[in-house]
C-alpha positions as CSV (number, residue, x, y, z in Angstrom):
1,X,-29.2,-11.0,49.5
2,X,-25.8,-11.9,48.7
3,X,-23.6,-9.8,46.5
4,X,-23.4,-11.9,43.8
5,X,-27.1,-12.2,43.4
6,X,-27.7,-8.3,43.4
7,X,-28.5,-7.2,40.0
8,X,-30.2,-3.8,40.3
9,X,-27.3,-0.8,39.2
10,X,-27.7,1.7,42.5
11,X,-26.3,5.4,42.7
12,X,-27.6,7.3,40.4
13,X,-30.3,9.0,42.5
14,X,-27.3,10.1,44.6
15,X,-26.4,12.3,41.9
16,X,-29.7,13.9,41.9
17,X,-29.9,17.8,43.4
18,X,-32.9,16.7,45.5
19,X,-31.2,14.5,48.2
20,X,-28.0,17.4,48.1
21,X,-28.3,17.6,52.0
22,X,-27.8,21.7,52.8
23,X,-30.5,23.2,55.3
24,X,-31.8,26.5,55.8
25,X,-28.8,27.6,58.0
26,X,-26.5,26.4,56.5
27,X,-24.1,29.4,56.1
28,X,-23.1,27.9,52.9
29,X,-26.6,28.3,51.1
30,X,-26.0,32.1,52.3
31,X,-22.6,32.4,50.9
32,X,-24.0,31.0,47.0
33,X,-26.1,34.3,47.5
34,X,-23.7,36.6,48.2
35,X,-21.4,35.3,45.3
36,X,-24.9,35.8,42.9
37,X,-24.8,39.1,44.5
38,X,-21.6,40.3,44.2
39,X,-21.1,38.9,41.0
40,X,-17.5,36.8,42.1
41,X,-16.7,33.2,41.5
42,X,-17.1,30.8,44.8
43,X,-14.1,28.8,45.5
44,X,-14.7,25.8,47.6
45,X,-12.7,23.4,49.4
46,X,-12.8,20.5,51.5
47,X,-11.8,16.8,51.4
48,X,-13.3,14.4,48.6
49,X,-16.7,13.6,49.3
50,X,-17.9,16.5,51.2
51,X,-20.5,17.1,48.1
52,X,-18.1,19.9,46.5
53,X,-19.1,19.2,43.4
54,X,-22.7,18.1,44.0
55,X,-23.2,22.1,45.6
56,X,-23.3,23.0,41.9
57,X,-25.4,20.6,40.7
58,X,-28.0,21.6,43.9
59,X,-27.4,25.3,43.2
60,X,-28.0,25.1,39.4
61,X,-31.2,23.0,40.4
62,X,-32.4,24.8,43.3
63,X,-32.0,28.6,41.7
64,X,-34.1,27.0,39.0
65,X,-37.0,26.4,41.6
66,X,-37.1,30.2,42.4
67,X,-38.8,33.1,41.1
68,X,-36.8,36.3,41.6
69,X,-38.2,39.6,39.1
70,X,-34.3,41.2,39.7
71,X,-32.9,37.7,38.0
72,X,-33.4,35.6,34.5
73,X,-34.4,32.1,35.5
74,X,-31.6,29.6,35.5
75,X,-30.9,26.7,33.9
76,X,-31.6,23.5,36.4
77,X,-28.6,21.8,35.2
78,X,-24.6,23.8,35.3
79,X,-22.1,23.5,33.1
80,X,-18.8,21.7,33.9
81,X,-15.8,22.4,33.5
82,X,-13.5,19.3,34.5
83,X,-10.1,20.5,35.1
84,X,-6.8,18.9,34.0
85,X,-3.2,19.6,34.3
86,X,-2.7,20.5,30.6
87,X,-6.1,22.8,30.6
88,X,-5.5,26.7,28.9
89,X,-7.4,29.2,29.1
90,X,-8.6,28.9,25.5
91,X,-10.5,25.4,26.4
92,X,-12.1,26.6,29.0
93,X,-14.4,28.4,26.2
94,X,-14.3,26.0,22.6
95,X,-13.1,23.3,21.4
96,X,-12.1,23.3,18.0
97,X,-11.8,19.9,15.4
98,X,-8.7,20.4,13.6
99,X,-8.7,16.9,12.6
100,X,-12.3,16.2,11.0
101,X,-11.3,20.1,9.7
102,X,-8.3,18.9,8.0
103,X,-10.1,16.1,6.4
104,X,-12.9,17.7,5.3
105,X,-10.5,18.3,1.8
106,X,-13.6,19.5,0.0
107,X,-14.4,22.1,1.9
108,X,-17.7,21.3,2.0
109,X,-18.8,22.0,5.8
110,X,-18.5,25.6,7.1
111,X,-15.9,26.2,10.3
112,X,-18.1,26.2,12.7
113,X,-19.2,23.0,12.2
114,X,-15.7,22.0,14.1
115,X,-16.2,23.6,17.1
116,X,-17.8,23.1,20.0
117,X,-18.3,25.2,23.3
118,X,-16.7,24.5,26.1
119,X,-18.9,25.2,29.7
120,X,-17.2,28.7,30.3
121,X,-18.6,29.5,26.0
122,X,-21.5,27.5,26.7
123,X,-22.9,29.7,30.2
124,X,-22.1,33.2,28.4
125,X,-23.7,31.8,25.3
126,X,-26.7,30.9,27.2
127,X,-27.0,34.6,28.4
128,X,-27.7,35.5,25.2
129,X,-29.7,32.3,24.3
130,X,-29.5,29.8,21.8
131,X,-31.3,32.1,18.9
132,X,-29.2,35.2,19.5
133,X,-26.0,33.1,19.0
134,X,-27.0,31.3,15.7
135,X,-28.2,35.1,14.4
136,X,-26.1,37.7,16.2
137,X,-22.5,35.6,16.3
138,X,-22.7,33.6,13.3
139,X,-22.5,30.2,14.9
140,X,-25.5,28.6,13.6
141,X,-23.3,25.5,13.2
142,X,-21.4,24.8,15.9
143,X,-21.8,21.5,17.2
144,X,-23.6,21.4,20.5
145,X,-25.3,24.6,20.2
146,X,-28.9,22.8,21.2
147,X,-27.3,22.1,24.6
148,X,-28.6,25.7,25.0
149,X,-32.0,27.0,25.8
150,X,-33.2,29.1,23.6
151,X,-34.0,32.4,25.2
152,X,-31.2,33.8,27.5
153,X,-31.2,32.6,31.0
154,X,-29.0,33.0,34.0
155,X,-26.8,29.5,34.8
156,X,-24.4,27.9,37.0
157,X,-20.9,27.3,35.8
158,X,-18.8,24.5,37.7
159,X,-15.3,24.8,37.3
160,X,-14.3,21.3,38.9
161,X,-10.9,20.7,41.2
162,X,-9.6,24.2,39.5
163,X,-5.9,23.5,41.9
164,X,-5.2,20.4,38.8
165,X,-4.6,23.4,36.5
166,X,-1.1,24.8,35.7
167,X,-0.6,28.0,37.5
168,X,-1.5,30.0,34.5
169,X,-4.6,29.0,33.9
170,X,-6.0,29.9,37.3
171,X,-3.9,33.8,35.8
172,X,-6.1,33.7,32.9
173,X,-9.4,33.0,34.8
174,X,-9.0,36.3,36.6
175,X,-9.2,38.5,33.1
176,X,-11.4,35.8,31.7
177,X,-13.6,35.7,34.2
178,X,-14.2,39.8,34.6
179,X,-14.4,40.3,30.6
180,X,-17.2,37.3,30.1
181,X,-16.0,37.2,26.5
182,X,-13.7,35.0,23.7
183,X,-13.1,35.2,20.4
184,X,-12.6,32.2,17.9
185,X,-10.2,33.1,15.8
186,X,-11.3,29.9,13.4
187,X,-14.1,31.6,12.4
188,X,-13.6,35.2,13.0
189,X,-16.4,35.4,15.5
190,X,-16.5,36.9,19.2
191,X,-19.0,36.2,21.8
192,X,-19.4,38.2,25.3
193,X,-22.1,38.3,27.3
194,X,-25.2,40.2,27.6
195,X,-25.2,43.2,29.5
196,X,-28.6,42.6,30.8
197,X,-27.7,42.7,34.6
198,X,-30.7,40.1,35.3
199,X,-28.9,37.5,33.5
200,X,-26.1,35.8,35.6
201,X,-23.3,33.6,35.9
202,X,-22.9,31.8,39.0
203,X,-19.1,30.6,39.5
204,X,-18.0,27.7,41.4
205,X,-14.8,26.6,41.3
206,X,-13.8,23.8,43.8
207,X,-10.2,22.9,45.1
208,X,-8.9,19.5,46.5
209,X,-5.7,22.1,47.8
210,X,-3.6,19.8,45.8
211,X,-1.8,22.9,44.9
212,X,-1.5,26.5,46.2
213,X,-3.6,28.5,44.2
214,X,-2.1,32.5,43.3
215,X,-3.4,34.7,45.8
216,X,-3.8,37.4,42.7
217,X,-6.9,34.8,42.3
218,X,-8.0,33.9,45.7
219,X,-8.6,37.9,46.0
220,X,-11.0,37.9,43.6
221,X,-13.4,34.7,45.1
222,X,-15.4,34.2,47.9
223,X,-14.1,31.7,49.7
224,X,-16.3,28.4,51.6
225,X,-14.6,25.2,53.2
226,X,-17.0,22.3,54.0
227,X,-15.7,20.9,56.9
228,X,-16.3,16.7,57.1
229,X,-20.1,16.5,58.3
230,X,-21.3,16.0,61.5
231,X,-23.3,13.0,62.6
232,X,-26.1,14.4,63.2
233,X,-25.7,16.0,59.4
234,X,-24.4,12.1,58.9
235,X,-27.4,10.6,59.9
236,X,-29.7,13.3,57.4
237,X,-27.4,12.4,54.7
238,X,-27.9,9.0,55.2
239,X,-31.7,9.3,55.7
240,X,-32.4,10.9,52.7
241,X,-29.8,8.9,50.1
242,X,-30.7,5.2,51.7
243,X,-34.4,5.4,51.6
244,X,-34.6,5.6,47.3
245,X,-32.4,2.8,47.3
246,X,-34.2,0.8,49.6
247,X,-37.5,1.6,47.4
248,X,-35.2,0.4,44.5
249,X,-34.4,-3.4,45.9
250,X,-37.2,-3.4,47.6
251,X,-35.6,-3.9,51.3
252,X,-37.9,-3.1,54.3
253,X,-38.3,0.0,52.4
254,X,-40.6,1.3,54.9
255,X,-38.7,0.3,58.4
256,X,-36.9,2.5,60.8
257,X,-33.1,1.9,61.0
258,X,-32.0,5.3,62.4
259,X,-30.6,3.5,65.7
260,X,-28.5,0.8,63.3
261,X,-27.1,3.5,61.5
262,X,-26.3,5.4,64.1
263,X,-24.5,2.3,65.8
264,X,-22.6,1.7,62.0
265,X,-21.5,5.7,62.0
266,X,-19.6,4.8,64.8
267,X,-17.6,1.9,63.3
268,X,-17.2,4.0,60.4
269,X,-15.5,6.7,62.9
270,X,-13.2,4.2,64.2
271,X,-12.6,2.9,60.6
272,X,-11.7,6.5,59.2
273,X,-10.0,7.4,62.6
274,X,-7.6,4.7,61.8
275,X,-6.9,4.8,58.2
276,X,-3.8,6.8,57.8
277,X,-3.6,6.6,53.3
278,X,-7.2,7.4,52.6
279,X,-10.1,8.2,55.1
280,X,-13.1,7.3,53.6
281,X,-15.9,10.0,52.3
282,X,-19.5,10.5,52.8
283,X,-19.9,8.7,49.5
284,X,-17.6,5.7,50.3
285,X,-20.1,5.8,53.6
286,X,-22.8,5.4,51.7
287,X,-22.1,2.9,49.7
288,X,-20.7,0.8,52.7
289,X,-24.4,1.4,54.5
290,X,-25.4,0.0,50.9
291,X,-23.8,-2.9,51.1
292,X,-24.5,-3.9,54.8
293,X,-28.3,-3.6,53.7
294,X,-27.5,-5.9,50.8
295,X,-25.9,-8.3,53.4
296,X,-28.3,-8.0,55.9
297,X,-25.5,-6.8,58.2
298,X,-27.2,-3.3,58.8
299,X,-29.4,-5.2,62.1
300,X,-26.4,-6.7,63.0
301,X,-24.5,-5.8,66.2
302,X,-21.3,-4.2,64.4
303,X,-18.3,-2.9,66.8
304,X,-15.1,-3.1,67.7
305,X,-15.8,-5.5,70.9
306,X,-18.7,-7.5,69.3
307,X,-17.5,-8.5,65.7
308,X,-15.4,-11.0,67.0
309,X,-18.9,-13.4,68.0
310,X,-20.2,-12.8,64.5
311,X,-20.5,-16.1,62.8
312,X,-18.1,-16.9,59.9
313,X,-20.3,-15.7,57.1
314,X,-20.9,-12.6,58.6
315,X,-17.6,-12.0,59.5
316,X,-16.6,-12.7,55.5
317,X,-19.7,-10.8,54.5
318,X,-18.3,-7.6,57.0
319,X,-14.8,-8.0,55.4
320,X,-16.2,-7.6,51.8
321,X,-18.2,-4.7,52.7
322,X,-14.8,-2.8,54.2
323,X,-13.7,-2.6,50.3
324,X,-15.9,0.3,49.6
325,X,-14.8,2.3,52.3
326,X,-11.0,1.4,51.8
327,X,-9.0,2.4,48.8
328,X,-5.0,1.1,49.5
329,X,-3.9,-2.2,50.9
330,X,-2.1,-0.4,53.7
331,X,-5.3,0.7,55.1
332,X,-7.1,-2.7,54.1
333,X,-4.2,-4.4,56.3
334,X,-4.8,-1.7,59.1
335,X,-8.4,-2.0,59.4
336,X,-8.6,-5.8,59.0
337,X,-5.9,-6.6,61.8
338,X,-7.9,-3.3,63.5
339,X,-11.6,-6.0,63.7
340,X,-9.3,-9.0,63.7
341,X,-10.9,-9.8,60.2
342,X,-7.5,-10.6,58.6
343,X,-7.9,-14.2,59.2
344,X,-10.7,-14.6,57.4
345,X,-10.4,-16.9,54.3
């Protein structure tokens, strides 16, 4: 199936909980506990595309799946937080509209029809439920208010790539964090948590260790790094995120290629062993092992010794493919004179 044939949109079962690849030893799963337990945020680091930021998504959704008397049931889904370098402290909790506010010269809207809560506002919100703060806090009209359930549950707040932030934000988060509370000074109205102790927020914060982060604030977290996968975790990744999309284009959905990917893992160990800007992630891997199904090249004999007596097309075809694993020009060059592809026209 060539490439420009393919018409099908593919990923976006890759962003579903269920194929989050984390077994029943993984010390990590035992770590989210102790952080529910303790009651302290999770920081966790590890290159892009070690799943940092799918753990949330599979914690929100797999707490969901359990029944626990000590604990409110969560919400499947966590709130984000994305992190940027001009993020406060204030955002992490509302937004408010003081443009549409401005404009609304006849005053005929109420305050809190211009603000909005942010995923920190959002998860303490939801510990009282949606009901309690349209009658208890006075926001009956803040804008995405129906984003929370309506009774209180327990939920998972994400607090994405948290080393982007200026140095004082990740200060505020400790204070924040402890006092699960904010006032909006727009409207005269303060919201804090319930003091039910079954109710919980679950903190994950993750860091690329693009910065040093204040070790006021590492004190205060439990602390996880997920180390690059290994193949055997590869190959379970792999096994579980290739077969929907196989189902999806309809591909020899039902065939065994366990010995071709493990023959492709170990070009794409020699492919990330060389590239020096950007070595490819599990992701970029998977979209890679995506496109050599598309191209038919997953059967193929692909190595470093037998690439060279691959016909033309498949040579071209292989060359294409590298393009989702490399991200720079330097480490296109590298790899391409690496599998004496650069030839190629």
């Amino acid at each position: 199936m060539a490439l420009e044939n393919f018409q099908i949109g593919f990923g976006e079962y890759d962003k579903s909980p269920e194929y989050y690849h984390l077994s029943e030893t993984n010390p990590l799963k035992a770590t989210i506990f102790l952080a529910l337990k303790l009651g302290k945020p999770l920081l966790i680091t590890g290159e892009p595309g070690t799943g940092k930021t799918q753990l949330a998504h599979w914690a929100a959704w797999y707490l969901s799946t359990k029944v626990d008397d000590n604990l409110t049931p969560f919400v499947p889904t966590p709130f984000i937080f994305n992190t940027k370098s001009t993020s406060t402290g204030r955002d992490l909790f509302y937004n408010y509209d003081a443009i549409s506010h401005f404009q609304d010269k006849e005053g005929r809207k109420n305050v809190t029809e211009f603000i909005s809560l942010a995923a920190m506002g959002q998860a303490i919100g939801q510990t009282r439920g949606r009901l309690a703060v349209e009658e208890k806090f006075g926001l009956a009209g803040v804008r995405n208010l129906h984003t929370l359930r309506p009774q209180p549950q327990s939920s998972v707040l994400l607090i994405d790539e948290i080393d982007k932030a200026p140095r004082e934000l990740s200060n505020d988060l400790l204070s924040e964090m402890e006092n699960n509370r904010f006032y909006i000074p727009e409207c005269e109205k303060e919201v804090f948590k319930s003091e039910h102790r079954k109710t919980r927020i679950l903190i994950i914060l993750t860091s690329n260790s693009e910065r040093n982060l204040p070790d006021a604030f590492l004190r205060r977290c439990l602390f996880y790094h997920i180390p690059f996968p290994s193949d055997d975790d590869l190959l379970k990744i792999i096994l579980q995120r290739i077969s929907p999309f196989l189902t999806e284009i309809s591909n020899h959905s039902g065939m065994d290629f366990t010995v071709h990917y493990k023959r492709a893992l170990q070009l794409f160990h020699l492919i990330r062993s060389k590239t020096h800007v950007k070595p490819p992630s599990t992701s970029e891997m998977l979209d890679w092992l995506k496109v050599l199904h598309m191209e038919k090249l997953i059967t193929d004999d692909i190595s470093e010794h037998t690439i060279a007596f691959l016909p033309p097309e498949r040579k071209k075809a292989l060359q294409l493919s590298l393009y989702t694993l490399l991200k720079t020009k330097e480490d296109i060059d590298e790899i391409e004179q690496l599998l004496k592809l650069s030839q190629i026209n």
